[in-house]
N, CA and C of each residue as an Amber inpcrd file, in Angstrom:
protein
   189
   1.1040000  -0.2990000   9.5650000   0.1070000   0.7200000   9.3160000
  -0.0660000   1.5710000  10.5670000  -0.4040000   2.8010000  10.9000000
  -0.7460000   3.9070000  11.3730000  -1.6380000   3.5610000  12.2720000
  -3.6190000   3.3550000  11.6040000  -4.3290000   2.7760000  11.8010000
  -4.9710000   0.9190000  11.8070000  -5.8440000   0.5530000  12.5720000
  -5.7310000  -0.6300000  12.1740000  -6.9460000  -1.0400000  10.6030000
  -7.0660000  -1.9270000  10.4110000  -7.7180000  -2.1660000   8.8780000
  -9.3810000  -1.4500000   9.4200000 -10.1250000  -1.8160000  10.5360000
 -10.8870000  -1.8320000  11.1510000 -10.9280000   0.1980000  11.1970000
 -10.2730000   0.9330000  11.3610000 -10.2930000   2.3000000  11.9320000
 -10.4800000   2.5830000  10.0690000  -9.4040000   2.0470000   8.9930000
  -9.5670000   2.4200000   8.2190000 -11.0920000   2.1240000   7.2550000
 -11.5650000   0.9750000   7.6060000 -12.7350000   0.6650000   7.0680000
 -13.4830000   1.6720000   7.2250000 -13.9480000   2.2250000   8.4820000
 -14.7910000   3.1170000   9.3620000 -14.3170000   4.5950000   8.8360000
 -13.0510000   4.8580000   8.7300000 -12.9640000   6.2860000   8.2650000
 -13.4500000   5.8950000   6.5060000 -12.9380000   5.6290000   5.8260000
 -13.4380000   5.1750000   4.2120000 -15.2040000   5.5530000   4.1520000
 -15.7400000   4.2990000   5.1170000 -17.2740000   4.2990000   4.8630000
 -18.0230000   5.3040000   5.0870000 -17.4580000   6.2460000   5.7130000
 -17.7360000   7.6530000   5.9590000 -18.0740000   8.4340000   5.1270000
 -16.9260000   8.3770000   3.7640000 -17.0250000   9.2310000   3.0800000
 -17.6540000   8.3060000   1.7830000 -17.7000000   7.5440000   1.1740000
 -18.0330000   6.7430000   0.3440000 -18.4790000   5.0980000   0.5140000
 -19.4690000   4.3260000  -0.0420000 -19.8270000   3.2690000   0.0920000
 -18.5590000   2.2310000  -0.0500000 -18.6870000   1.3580000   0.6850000
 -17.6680000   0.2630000   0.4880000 -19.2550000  -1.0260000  -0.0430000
 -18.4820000  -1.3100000  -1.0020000 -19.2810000  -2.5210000  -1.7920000
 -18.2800000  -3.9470000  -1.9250000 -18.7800000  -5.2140000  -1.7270000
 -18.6500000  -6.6140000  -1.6700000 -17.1410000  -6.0690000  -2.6060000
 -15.9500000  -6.4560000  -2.3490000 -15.0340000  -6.7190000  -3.5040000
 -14.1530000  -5.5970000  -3.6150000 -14.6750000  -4.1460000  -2.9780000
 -13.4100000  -3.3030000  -2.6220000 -12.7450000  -3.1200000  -2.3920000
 -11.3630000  -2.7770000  -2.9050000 -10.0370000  -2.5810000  -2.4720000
  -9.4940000  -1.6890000  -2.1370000  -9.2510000  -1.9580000  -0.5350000
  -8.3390000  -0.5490000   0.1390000  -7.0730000  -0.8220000   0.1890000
  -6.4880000   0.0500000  -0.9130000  -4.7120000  -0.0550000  -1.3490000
  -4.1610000   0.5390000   0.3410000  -3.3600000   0.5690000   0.7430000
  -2.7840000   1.5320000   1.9710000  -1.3010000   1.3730000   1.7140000
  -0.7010000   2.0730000   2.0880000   1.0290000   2.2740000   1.4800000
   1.8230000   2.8580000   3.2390000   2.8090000   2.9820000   2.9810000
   3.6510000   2.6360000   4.2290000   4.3160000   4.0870000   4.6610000
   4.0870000   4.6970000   5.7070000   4.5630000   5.8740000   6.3280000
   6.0950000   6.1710000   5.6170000   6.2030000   7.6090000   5.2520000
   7.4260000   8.1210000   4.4690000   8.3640000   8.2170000   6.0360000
   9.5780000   7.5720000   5.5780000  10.8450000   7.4250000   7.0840000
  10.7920000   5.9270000   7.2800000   9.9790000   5.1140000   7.1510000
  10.0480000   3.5060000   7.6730000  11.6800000   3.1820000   6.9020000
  12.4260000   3.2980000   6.2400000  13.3510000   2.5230000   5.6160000
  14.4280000   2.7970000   6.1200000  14.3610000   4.2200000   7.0830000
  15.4140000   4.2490000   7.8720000  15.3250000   3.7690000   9.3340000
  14.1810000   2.8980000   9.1700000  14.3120000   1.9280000  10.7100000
  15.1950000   0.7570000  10.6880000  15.4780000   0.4800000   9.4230000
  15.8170000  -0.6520000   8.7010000  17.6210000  -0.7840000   9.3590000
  18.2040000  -1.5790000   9.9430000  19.8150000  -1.3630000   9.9310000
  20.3150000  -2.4270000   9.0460000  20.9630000  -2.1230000   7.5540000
  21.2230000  -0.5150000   7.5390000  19.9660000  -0.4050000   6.6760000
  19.6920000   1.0980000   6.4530000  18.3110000   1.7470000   6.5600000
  18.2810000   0.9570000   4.5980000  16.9670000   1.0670000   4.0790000
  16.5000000   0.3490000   2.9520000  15.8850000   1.9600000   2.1720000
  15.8720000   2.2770000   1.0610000  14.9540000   2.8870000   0.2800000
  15.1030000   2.5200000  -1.2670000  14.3990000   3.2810000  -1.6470000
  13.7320000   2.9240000  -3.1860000  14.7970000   3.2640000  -4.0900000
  15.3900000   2.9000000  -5.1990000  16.3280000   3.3480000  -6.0030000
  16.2660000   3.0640000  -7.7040000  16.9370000   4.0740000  -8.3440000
  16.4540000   4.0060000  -9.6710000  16.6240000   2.2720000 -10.4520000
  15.8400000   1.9680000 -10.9350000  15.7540000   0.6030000 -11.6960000
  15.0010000  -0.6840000 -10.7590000  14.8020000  -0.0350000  -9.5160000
  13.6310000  -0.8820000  -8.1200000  12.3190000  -1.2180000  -8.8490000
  11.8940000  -2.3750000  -8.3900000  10.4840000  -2.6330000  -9.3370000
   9.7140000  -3.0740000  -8.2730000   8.4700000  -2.8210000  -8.3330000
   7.4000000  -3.0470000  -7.5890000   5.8300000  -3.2570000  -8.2310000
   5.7690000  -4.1200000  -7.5980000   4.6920000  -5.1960000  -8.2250000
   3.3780000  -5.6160000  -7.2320000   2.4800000  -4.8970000  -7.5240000
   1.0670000  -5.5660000  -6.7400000   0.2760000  -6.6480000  -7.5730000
   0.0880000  -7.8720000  -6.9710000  -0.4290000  -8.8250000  -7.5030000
  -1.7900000  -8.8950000  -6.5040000  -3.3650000  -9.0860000  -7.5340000
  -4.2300000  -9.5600000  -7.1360000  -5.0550000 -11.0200000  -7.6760000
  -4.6600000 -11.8580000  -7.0150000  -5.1570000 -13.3740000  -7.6480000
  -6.4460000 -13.3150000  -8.6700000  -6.2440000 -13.3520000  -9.8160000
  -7.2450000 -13.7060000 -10.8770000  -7.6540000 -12.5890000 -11.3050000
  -7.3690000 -11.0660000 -11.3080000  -7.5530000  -9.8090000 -11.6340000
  -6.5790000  -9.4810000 -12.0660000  -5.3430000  -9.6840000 -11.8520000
  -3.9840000  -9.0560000 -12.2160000  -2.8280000  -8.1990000 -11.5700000
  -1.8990000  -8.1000000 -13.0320000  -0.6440000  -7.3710000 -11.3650000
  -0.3950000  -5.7140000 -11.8660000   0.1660000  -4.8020000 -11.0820000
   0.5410000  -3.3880000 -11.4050000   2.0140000  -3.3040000 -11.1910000
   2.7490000  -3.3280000 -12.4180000   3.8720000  -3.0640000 -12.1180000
   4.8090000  -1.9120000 -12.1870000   5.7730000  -0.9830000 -11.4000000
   6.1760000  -0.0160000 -11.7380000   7.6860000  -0.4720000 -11.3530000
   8.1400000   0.7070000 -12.3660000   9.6780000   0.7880000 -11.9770000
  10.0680000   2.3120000 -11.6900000  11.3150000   1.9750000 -10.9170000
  11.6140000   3.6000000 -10.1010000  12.6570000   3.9090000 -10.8430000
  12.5160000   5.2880000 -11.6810000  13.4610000   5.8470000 -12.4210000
  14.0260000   6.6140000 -11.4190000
């Protein structure tokens, strides 16, 4: 991450209440996959999956 969880809490609460149980999604700077040797990115039929214990999962696939 960019910021740490702590900078992001503080910028968030700024603009809107954070309440018991909120979830701050954060996603990963565009270029990280070419740090990778050899470099990694996303490709058609890639699946990605967020799981939250006892709430459920979001799954997408990359056309």
């Amino acid at each position: 991450m960019i910021t740490t969880v702590e900078e992001a809490v503080s910028e968030l609460s700024q603009g809107m209440t954070l309440k018991a149980g909120t979830i701050i999604a954060t996603g990963t700077p565009g270029g990280v996959g070419m740090g990778f040797n050899p470099p990694k990115f996303l490709k058609s039929g890639d699946v990605i999956k967020c799981v939250i214990e006892d709430i459920g999962e979001l799954v997408n696939t990359v056309e």
